[in-house]
C-alpha positions as CSV (number, residue, x, y, z in Angstrom):
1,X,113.2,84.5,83.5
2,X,114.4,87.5,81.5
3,X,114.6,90.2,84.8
4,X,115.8,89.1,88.5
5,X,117.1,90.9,91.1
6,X,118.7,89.7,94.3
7,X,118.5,91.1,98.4
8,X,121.1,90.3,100.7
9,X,121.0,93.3,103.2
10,X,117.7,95.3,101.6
11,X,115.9,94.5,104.8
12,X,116.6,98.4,105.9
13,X,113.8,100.7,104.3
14,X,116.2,104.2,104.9
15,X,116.3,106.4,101.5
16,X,120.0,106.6,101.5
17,X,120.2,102.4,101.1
18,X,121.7,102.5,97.4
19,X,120.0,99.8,95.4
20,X,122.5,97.5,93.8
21,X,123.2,93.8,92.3
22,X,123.2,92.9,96.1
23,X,120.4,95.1,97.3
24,X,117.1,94.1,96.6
25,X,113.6,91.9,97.6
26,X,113.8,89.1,94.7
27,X,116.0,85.6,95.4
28,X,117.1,85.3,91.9
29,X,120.5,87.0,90.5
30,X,120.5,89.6,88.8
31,X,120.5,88.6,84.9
32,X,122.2,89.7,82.2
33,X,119.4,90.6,79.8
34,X,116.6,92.4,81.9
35,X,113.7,92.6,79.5
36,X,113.5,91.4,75.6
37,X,110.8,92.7,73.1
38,X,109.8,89.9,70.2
39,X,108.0,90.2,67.0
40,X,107.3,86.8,65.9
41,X,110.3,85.3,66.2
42,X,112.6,88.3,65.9
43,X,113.8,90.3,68.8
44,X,113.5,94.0,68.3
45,X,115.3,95.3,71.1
46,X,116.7,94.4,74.7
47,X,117.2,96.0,77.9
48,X,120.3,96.0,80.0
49,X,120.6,97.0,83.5
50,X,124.4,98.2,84.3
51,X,125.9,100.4,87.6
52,X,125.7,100.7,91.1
53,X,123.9,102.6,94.2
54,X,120.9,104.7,92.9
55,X,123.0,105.8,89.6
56,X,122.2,103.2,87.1
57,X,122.8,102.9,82.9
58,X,119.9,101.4,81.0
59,X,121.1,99.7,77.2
60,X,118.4,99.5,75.2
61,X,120.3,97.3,72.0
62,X,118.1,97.1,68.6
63,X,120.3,94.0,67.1
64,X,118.8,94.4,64.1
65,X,118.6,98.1,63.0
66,X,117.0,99.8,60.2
67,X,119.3,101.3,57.9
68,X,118.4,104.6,59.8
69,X,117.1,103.3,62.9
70,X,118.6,103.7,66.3
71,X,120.7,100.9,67.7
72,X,122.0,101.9,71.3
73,X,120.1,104.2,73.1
74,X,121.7,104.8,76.6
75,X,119.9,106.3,80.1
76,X,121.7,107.6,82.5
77,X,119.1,107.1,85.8
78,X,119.5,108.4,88.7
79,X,116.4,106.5,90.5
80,X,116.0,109.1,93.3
81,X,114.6,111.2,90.7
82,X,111.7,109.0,89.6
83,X,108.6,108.3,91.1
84,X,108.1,105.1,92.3
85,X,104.6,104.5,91.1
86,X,105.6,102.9,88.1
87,X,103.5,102.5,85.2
88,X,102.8,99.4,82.8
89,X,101.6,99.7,79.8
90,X,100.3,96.5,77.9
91,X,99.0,95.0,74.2
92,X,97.9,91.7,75.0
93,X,97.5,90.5,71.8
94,X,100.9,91.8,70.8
95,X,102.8,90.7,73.6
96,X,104.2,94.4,74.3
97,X,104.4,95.8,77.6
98,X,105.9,98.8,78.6
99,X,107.4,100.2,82.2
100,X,107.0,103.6,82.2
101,X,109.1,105.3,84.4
102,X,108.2,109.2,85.2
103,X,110.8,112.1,87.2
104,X,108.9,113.3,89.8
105,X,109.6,116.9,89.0
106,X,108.2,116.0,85.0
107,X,111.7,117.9,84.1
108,X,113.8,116.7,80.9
109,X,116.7,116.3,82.8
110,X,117.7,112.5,82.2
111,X,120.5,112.1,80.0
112,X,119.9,109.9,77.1
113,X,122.5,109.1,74.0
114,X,121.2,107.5,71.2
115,X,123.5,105.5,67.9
116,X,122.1,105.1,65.0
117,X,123.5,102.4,62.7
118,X,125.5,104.8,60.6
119,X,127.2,105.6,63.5
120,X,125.7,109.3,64.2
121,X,124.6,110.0,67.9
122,X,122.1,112.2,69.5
123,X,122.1,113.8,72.4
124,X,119.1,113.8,74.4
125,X,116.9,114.6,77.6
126,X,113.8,113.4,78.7
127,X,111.6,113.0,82.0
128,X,110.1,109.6,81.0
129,X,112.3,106.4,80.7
130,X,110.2,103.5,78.6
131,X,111.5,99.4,79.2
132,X,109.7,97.2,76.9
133,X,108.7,93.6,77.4
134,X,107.5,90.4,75.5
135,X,105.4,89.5,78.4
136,X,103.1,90.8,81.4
137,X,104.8,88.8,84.0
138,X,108.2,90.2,83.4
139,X,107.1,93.6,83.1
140,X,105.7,93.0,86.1
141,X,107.9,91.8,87.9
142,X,110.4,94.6,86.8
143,X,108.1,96.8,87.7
144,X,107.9,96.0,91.2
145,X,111.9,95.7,91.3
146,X,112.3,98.8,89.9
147,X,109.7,100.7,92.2
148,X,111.1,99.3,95.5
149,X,114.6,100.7,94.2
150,X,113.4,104.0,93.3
151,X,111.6,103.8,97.4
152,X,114.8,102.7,98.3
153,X,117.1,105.5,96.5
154,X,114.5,108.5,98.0
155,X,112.5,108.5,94.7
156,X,108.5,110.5,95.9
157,X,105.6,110.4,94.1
158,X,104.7,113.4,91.8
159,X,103.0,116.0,93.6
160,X,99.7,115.8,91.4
């Protein structure tokens, strides 16, 4: 299983309920690695899942950069700010899907740093946060984690 989640005291539906390694719907723990993207036998990137209440980090590692491609790129997410109809995106017969998360004001206003393997880093913002997956069943599973946290955190769907 590459993404799990655990509930102990989610039960409560309020906004203000911070989503956390202790809140959530799923039995399992809460992994290390919450998503992995493969190319044959090689992964290209993972996802990492780090912080508390609403106000969460998301990794994304590339262990094997170009010599000019990114290697960390690092979300801050606040998930009250996203809409919790989450989108998937998916190549079957690549074995890509994406989670495509969206602000619900469409404003570039999460923070994102990205490191390049030189070392350089680049500031960023953006309204859409993109998790990548090897296989439709974790993506959706993710997906459904993710959405009930946003709910969860006072995340609304886009007015249009």
């Amino acid at each position: 299983m590459l993404f799990t989640l655990r509930c102990d005291a989610c039960r409560n539906e309020r906004a203000e309920q911070p989503f956390s390694r202790r809140n959530s719907e799923v039995d399992d723990e809460l992994s290390e690695v919450h998503g992995e993207l493969y190319r044959g036998n090689t992964v290209v990137f993972t996802n990492r899942i780090t912080g508390s209440g609403c106000k969460l980090e998301l990794v994304t590692n590339h262990p094997k950069p170009t010599a000019k491609g990114a290697k960390n790129v690092v979300s801050e997410l606040n998930l009250g700010d996203f809409d919790p109809r989450v989108k998937i995106d998916g190549d079957d017969d690549q074995n890509e899907y994406e989670v495509q998360l969206e602000r619900t004001d469409a404003q570039m206003k999460t923070h994102e740093m990205m490191e390049y393997s030189d070392g350089q880093k680049l500031e960023m913002w953006t309204a859409q946060i993109d998790v990548f997956f090897d296989s439709k069943e974790s993506a959706d599973r993710f997906a459904k984690a993710i959405s009930h946290a946003i709910t969860l955190c006072g995340g609304n769907a886009a007015p249009f």
